[in-house]
PALOMAR-161964 format. One record per residue (C-alpha): z, x negated, y; residue in one letter. Coordinates in Angstrom, 2 decimals, padded with zeros to 5 digits. Example, Ala and Ser with C-alpha at 12.3 -4.5 7.8 and 13.67 -1.06 7.14 Angstrom:
BEGIN
<pt zz="007.80" xx="-012.30" yy="-004.50" code="A"/>
<pt zz="007.14" xx="-013.67" yy="-001.06" code="S"/>
END
This chain:
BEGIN
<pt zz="000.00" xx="000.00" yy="000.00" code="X"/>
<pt zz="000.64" xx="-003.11" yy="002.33" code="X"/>
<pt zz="-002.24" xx="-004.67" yy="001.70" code="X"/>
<pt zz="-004.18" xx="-001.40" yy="002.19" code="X"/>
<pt zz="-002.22" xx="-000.94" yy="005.83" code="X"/>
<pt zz="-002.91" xx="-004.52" yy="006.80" code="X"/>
<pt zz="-006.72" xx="-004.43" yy="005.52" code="X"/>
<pt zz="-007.42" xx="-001.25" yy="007.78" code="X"/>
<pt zz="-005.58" xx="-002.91" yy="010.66" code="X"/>
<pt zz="-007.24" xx="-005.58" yy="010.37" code="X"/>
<pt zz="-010.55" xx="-003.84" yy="010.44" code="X"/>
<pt zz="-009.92" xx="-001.70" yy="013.32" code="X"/>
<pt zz="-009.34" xx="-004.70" yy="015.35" code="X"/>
<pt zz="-012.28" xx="-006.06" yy="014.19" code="X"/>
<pt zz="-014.17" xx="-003.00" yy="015.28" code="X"/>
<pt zz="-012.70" xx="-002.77" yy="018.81" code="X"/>
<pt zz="-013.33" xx="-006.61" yy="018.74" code="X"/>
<pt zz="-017.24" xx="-006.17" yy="018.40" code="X"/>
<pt zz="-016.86" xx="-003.00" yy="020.43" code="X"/>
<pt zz="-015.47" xx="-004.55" yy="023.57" code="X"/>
<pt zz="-018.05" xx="-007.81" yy="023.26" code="X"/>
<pt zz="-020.25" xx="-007.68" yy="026.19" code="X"/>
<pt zz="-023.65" xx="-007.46" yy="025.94" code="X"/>
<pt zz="-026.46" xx="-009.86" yy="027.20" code="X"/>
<pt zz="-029.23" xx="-007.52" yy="028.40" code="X"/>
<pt zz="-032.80" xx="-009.81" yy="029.10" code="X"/>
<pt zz="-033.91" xx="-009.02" yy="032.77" code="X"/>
<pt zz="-037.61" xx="-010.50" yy="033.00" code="X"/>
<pt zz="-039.33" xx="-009.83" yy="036.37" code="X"/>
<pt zz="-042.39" xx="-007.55" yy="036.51" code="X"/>
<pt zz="-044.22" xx="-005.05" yy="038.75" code="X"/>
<pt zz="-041.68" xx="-002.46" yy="037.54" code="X"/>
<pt zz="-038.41" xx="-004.02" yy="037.41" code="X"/>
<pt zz="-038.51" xx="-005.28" yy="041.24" code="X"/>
<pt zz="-037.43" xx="-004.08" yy="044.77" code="X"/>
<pt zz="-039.62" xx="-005.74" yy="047.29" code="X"/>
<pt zz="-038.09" xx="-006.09" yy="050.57" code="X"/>
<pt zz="-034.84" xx="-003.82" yy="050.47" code="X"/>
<pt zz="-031.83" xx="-002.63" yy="049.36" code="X"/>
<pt zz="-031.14" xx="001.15" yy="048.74" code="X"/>
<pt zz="-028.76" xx="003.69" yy="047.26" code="X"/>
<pt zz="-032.03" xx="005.56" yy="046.55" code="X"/>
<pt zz="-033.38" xx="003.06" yy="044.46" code="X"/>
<pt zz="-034.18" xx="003.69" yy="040.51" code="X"/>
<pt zz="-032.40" xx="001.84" yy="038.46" code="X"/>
<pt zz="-034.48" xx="-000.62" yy="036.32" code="X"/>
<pt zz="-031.44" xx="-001.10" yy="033.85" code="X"/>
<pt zz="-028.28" xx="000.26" yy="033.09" code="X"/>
<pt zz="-025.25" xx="-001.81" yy="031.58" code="X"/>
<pt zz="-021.44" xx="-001.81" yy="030.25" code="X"/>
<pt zz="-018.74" xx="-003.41" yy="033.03" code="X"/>
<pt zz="-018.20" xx="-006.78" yy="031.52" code="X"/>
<pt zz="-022.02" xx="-007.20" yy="030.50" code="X"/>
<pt zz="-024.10" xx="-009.98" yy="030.84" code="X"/>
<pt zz="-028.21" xx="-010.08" yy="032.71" code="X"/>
<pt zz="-029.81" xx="-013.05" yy="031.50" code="X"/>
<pt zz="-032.06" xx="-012.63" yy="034.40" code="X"/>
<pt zz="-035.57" xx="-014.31" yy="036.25" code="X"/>
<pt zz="-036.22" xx="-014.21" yy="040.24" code="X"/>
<pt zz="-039.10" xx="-015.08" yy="041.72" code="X"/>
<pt zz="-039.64" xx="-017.29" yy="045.09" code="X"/>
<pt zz="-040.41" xx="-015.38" yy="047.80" code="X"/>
<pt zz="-043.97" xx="-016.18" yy="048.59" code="X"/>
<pt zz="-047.62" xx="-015.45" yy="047.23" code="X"/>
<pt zz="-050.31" xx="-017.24" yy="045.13" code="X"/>
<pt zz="-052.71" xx="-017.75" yy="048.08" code="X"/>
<pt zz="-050.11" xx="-019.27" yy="050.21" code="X"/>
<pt zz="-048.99" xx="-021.64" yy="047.36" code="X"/>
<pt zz="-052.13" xx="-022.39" yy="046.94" code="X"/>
<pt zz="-053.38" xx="-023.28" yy="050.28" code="X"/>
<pt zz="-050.05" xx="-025.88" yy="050.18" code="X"/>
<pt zz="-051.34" xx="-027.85" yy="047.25" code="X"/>
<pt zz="-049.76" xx="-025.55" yy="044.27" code="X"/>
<pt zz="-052.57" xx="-026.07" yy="041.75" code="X"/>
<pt zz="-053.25" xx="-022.35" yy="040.18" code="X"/>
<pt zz="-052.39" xx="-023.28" yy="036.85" code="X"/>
<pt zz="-048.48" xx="-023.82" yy="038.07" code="X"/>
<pt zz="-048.41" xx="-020.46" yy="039.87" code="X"/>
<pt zz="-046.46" xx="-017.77" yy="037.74" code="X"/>
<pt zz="-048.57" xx="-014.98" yy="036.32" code="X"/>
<pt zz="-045.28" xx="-012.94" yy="036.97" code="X"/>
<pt zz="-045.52" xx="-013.46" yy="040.78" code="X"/>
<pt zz="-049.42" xx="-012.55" yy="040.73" code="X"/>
<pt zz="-048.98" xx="-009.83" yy="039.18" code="X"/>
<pt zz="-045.97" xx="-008.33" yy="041.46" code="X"/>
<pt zz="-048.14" xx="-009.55" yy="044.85" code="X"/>
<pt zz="-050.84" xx="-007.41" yy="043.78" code="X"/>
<pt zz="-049.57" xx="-004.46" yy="041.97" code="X"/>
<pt zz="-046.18" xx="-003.87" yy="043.77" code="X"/>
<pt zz="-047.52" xx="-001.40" yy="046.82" code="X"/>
<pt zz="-043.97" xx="-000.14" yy="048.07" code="X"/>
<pt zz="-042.55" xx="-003.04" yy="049.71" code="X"/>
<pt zz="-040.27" xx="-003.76" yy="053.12" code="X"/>
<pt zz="-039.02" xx="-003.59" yy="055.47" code="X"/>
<pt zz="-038.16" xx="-007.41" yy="054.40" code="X"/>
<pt zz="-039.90" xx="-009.60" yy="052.16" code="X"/>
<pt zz="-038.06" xx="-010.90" yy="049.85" code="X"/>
<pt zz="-039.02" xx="-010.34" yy="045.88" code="X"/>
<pt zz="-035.71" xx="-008.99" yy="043.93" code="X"/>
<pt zz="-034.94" xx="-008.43" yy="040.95" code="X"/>
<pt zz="-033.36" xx="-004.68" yy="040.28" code="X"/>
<pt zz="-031.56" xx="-003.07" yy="040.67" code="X"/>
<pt zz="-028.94" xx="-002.60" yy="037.58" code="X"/>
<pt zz="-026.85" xx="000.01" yy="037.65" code="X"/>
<pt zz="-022.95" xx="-000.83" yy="036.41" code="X"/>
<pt zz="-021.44" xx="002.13" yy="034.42" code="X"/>
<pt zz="-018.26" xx="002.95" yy="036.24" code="X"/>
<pt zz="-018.71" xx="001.68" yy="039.72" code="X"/>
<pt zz="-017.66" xx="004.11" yy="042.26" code="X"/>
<pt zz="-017.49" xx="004.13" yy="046.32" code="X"/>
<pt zz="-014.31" xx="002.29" yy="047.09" code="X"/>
<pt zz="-014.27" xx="-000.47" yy="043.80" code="X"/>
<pt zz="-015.64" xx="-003.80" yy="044.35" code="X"/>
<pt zz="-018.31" xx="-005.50" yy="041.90" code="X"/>
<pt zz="-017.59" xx="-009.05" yy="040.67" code="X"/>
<pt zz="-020.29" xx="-011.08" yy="039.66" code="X"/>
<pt zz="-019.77" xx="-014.10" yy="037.56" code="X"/>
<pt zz="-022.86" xx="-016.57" yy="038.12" code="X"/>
<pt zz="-022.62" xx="-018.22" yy="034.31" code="X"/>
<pt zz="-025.68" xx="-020.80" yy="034.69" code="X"/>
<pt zz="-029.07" xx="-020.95" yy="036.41" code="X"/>
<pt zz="-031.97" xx="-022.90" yy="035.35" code="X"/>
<pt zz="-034.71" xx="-023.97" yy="037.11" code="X"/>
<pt zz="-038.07" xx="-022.25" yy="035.27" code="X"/>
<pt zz="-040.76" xx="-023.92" yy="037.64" code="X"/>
<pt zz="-040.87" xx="-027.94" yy="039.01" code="X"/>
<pt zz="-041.59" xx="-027.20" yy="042.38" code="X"/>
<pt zz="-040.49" xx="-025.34" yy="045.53" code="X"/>
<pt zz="-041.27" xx="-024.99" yy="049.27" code="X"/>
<pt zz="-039.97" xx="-025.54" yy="052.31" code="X"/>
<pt zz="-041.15" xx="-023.32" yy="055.74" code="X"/>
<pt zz="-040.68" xx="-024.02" yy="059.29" code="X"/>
<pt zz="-039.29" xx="-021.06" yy="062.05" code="X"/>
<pt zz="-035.65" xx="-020.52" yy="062.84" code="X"/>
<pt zz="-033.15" xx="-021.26" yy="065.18" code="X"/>
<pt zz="-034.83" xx="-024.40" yy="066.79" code="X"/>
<pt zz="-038.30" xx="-023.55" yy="065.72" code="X"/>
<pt zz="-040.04" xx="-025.38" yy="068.70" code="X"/>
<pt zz="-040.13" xx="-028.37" yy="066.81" code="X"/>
<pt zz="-042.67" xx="-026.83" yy="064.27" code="X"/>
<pt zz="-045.82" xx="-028.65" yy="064.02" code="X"/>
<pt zz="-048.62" xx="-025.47" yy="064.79" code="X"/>
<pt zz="-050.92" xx="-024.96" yy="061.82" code="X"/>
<pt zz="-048.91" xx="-026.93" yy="059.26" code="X"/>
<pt zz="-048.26" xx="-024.91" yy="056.40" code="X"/>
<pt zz="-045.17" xx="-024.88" yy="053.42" code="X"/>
<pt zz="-044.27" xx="-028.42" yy="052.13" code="X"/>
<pt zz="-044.38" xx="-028.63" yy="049.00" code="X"/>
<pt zz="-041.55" xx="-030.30" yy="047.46" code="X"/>
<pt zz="-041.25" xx="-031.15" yy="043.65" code="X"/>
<pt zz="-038.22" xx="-031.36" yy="041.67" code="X"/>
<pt zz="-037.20" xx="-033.38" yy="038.50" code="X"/>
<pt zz="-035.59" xx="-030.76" yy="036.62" code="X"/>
<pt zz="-034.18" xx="-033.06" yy="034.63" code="X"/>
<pt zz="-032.15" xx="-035.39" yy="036.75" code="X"/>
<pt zz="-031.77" xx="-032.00" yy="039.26" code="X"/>
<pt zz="-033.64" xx="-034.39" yy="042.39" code="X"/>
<pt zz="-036.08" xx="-033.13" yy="044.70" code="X"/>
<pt zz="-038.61" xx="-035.40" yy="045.90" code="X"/>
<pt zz="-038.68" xx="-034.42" yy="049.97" code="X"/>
<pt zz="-040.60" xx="-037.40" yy="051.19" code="X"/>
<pt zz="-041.05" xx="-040.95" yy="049.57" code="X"/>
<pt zz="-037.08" xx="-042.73" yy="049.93" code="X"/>
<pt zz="-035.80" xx="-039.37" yy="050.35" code="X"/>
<pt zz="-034.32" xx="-037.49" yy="047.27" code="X"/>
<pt zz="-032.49" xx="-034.31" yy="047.44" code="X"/>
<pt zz="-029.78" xx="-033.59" yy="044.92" code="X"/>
<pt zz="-030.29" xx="-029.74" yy="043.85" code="X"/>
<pt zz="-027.50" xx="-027.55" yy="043.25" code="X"/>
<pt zz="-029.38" xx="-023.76" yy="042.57" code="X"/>
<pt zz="-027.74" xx="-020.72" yy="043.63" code="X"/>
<pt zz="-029.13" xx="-017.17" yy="044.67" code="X"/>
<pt zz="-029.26" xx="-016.79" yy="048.44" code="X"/>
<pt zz="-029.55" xx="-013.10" yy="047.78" code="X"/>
<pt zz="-026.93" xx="-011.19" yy="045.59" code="X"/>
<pt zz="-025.57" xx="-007.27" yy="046.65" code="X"/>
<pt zz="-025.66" xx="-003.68" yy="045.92" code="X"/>
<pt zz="-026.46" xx="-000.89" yy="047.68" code="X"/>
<pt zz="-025.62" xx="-000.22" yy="051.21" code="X"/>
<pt zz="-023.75" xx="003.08" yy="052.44" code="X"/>
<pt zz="-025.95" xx="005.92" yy="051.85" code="X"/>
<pt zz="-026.62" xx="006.88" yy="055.95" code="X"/>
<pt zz="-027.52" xx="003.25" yy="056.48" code="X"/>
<pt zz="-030.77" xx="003.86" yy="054.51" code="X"/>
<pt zz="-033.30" xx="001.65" yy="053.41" code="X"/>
<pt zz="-032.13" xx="-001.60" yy="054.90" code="X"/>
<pt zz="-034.09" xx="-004.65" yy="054.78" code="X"/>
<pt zz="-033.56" xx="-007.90" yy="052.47" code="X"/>
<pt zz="-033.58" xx="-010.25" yy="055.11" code="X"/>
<pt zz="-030.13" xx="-009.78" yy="056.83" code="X"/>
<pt zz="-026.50" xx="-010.00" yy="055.37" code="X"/>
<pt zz="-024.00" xx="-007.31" yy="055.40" code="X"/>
<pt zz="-021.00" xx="-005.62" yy="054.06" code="X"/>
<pt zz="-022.91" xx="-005.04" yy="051.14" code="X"/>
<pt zz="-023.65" xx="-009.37" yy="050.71" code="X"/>
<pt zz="-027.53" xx="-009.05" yy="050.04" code="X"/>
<pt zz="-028.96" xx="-012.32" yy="051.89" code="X"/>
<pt zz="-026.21" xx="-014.60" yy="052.11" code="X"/>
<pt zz="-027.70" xx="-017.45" yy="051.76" code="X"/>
<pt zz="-024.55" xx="-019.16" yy="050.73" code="X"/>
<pt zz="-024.98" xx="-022.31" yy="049.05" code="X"/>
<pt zz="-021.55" xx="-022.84" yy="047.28" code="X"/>
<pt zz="-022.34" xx="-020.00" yy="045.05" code="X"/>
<pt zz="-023.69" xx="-021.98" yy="042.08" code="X"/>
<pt zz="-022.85" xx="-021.39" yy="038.45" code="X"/>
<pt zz="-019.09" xx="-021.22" yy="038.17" code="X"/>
<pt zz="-018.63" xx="-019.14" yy="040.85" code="X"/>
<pt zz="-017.55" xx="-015.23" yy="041.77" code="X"/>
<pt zz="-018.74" xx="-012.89" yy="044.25" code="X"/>
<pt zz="-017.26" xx="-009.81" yy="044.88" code="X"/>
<pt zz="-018.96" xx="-007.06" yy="046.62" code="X"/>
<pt zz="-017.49" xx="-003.97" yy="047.75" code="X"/>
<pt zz="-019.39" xx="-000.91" yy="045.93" code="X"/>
<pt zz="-021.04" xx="002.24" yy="048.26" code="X"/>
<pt zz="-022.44" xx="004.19" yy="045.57" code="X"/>
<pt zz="-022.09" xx="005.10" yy="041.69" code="X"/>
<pt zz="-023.34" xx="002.15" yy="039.98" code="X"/>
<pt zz="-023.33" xx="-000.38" yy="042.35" code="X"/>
<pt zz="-027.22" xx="-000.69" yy="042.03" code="X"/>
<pt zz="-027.03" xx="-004.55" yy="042.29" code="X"/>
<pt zz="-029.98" xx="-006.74" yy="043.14" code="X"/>
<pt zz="-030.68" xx="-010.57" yy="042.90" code="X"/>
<pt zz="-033.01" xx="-013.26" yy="043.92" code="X"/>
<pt zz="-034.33" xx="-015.19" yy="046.67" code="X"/>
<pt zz="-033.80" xx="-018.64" yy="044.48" code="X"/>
<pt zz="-033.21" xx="-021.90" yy="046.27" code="X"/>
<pt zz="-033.19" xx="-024.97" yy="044.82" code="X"/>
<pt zz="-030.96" xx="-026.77" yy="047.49" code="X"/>
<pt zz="-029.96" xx="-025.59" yy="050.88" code="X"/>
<pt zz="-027.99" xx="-027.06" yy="053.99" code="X"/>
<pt zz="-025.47" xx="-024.84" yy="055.50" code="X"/>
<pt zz="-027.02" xx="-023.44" yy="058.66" code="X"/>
<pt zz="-030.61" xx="-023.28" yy="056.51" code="X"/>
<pt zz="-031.47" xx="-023.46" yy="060.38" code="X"/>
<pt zz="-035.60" xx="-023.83" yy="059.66" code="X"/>
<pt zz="-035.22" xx="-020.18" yy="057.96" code="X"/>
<pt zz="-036.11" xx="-021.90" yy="054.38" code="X"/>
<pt zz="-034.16" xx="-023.86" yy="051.84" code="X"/>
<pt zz="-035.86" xx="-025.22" yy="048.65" code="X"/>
<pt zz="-037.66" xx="-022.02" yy="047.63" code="X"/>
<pt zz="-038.07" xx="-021.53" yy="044.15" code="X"/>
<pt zz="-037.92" xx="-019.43" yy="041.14" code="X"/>
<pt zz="-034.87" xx="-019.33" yy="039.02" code="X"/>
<pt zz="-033.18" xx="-018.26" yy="035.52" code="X"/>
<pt zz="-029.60" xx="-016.89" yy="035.77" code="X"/>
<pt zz="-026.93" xx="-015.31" yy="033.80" code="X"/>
<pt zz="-024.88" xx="-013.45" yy="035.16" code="X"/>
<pt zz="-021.69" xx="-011.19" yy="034.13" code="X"/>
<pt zz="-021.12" xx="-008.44" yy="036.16" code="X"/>
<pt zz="-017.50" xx="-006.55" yy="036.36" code="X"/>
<pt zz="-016.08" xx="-003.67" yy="038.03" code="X"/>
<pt zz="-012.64" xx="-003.84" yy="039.40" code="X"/>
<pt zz="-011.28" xx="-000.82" yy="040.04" code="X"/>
<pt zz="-008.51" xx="-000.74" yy="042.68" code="X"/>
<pt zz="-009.98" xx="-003.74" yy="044.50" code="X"/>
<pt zz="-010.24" xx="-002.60" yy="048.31" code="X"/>
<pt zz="-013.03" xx="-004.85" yy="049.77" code="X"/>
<pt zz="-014.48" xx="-004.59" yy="053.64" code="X"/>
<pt zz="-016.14" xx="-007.82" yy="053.06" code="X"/>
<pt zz="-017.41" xx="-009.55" yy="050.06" code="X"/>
<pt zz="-015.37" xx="-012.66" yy="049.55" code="X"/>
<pt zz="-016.10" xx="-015.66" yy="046.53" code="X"/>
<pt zz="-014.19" xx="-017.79" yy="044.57" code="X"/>
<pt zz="-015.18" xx="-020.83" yy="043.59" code="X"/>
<pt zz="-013.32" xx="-023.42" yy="041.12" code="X"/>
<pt zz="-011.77" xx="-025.07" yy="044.02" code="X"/>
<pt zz="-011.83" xx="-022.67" yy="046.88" code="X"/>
<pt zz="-011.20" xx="-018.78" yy="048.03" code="X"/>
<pt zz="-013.89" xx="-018.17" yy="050.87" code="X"/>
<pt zz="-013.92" xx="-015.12" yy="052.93" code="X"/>
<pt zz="-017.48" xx="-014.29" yy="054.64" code="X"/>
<pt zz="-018.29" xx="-012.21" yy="057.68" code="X"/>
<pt zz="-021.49" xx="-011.81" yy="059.70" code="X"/>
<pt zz="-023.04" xx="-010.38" yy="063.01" code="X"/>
<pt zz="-025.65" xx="-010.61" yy="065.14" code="X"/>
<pt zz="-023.11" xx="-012.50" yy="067.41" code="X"/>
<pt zz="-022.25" xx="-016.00" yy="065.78" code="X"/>
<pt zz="-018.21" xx="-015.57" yy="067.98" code="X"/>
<pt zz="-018.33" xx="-012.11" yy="066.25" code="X"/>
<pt zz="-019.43" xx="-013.27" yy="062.43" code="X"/>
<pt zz="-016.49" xx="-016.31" yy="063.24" code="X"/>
<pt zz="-013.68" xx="-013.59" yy="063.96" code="X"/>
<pt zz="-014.52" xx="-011.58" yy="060.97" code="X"/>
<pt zz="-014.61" xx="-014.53" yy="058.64" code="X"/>
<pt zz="-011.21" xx="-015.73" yy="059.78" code="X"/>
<pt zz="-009.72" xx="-012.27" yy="060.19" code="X"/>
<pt zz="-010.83" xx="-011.73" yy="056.22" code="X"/>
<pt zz="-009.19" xx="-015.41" yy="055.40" code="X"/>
<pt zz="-005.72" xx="-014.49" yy="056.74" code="X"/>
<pt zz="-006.06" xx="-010.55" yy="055.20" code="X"/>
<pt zz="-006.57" xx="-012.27" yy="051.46" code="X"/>
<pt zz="-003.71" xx="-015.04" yy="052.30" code="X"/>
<pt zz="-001.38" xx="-012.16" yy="053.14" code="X"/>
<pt zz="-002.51" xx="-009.66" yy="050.83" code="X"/>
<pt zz="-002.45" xx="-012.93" yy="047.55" code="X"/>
<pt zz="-000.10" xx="-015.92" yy="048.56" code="X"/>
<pt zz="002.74" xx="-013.97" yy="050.14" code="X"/>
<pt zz="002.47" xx="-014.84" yy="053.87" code="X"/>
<pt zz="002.66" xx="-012.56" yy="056.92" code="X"/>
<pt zz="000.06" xx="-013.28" yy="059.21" code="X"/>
<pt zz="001.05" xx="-015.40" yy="061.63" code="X"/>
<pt zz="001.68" xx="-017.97" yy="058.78" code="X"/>
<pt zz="-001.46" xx="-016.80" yy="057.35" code="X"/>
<pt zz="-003.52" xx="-017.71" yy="060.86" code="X"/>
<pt zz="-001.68" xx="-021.01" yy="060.96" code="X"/>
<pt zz="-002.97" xx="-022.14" yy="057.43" code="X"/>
<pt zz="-006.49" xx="-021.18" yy="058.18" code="X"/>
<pt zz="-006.30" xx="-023.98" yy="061.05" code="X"/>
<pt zz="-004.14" xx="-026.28" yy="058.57" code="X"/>
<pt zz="-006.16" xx="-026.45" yy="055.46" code="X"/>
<pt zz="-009.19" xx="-023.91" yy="056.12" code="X"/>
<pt zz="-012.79" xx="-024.84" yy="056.48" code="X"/>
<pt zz="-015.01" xx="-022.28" yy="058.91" code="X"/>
<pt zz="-018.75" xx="-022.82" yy="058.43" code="X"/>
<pt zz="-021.82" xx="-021.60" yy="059.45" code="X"/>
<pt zz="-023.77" xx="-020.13" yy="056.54" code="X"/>
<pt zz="-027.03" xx="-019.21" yy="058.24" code="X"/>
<pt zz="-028.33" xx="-018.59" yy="061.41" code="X"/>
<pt zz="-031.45" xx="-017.31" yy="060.84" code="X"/>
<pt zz="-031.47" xx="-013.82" yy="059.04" code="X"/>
<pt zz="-031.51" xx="-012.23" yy="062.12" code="X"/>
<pt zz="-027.24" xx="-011.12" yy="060.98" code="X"/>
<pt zz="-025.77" xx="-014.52" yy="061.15" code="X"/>
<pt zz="-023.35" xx="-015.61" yy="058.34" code="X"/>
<pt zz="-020.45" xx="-017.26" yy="058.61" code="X"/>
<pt zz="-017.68" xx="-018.81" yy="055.77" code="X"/>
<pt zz="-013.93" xx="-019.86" yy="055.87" code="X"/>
<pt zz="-013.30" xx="-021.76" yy="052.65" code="X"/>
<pt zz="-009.34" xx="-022.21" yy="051.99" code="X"/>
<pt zz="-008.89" xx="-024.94" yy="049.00" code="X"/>
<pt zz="-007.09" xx="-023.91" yy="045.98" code="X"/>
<pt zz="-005.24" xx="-026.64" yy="045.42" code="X"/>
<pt zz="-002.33" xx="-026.52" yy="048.38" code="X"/>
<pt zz="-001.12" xx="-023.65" yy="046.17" code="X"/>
<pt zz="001.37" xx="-024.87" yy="043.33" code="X"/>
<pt zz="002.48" xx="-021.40" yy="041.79" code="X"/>
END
């Protein structure tokens, strides 16, 4: 009779065991399984998941064959995935960027926040491009189109110019869900409460974003894939590429987000943004000291004071129209 007890015990766990395992669901880029230019709580859902599950997912670069081509991309290294999405894809705007999605997260409702777990990201294509606009954009050369840059996937170096090597470190510079319902179709390019565009290079693999959720299911969107980026990305482009991810994405109920904030393994960083940088600055460090005093204890004066002790406030684009800015606060001056 033990044996009998402790066999089916044993098996139930096992079932909730496989039960609970998340899923990896493949996310491959085509015609149908984009949003071209915007973010929507409209949008249809290309897939559905579990909390907890897994998108092993590709994003495209945010360009088009006949540009590549005209900058020295030979057609043979142009992916048959982008071709096809520049010339079938007919609902685009009112920004530009290619993304992948959405997915809509079972159990995400108005008011949770949506944590997404970058596992890894590969690098599918050996080349990327670099534009020239932005926030000094006088010294742009008229006429003289992407550079090309190519990359040894390998040793994770980008060849910029001869003596000068970049060291990649991919990340998405767009990641977020759908706006508020009366803000409407917004466009990819600029950042807001919702992330989208953030075009902030510490979020490699390893790293957490959370998001605050608007409606059911999140509807959550990636891409815009740069190979390496400065913080400011003040000519308007980073490394531009393609990339592979994984990525886990959670739902955490009870998690009251205005902003979406990351953690990295070495720092807490609140984010903010506005079309005035002073303004995009405040709400950065006003979401620092609300996450010291809501997680380490502190009241805020104390809170304010360790932002100018130990935090880091940087610029995280300036060029998205929204500008972004970051406070990152270092884990390790916390020992319990």
């Amino acid at each position: 009779m033990r044996c009998a007890v402790l066999a089916g015990s044993i098996a139930l766990l096992a079932a909730h065991s496989l039960q609970a395992a998340p899923k990896t669901h493949r996310l491959e880029i085509t015609p149908s399984t984009v949003a071209y230019g915007y973010y929507w709580s409209e949008a249809k859902p290309v897939l559905r998941i579990a909390s907890g599950d897994i998108i092993d997912v590709d994003t495209l670069l945010t360009s088009t064959p006949d540009r590549l081509e005209k900058s020295g991309v030979p057609a043979q290294d142009i992916q048959a995935s982008l071709r096809a999405i520049v010339e079938q894809v007919k609902d685009r705007g009112p920004g530009g960027h290619i993304l992948t999605g959405p997915v809509f997260v079972e159990g995400a409702e108005p008011g949770d926040a949506l944590e997404v777990h970058v596992m890894s990201i590969d690098l599918p294509i050996a080349y990327g491009y670099n534009g020239c606009a932005g926030f000094v954009r006088e010294n742009c050369s008229p006429g003289t189109g992407q550079r090309i840059i190519r990359m040894d996937r390998e040793k994770l170096i980008g060849h910029f110019a001869p003596g000068i090597e970049i060291p990649l470190r991919p990340f998405f510079g767009s990641m977020g869900v759908a706006p508020p319902p009366d803000r409407g179709r917004v466009s990819s390019s600029p950042p807001d409460i919702h992330a989208g565009n953030l075009d902030n290079k510490e979020l490699v693999a390893g790293t957490t974003l959370f998001i605050p959720v608007y409606v059911p299911g999140a509807l959550f969107e990636i891409g815009d894939g740069h190979a390496a980026q400065g913080d400011g990305e003040v000519d308007q482009t980073a490394i531009e590429t393609s990339l592979r991810g994984r990525v886990r994405l959670t739902v955490r109920k009870g998690m009251k987000l205005t902003w979406p904030r990351a953690e990295t393994p070495t720092h807490y960083i609140s984010m903010g943004t506005d079309v005035d940088l002073t303004k995009a600055t405040r709400v950065a460090i006003q979401e620092m000291i609300d996450f010291l005093v809501a997680t380490k204890g502190l009241d805020k004066h104390a809170a304010y004071q360790l932002t100018s002790i130990a935090g880091d406030v940087a610029i995280t684009q300036l060029v998205d129209g929204t500008m972004g800015v970051h406070v990152k606060m270092p884990k390790s001056i916390f020992k319990k």
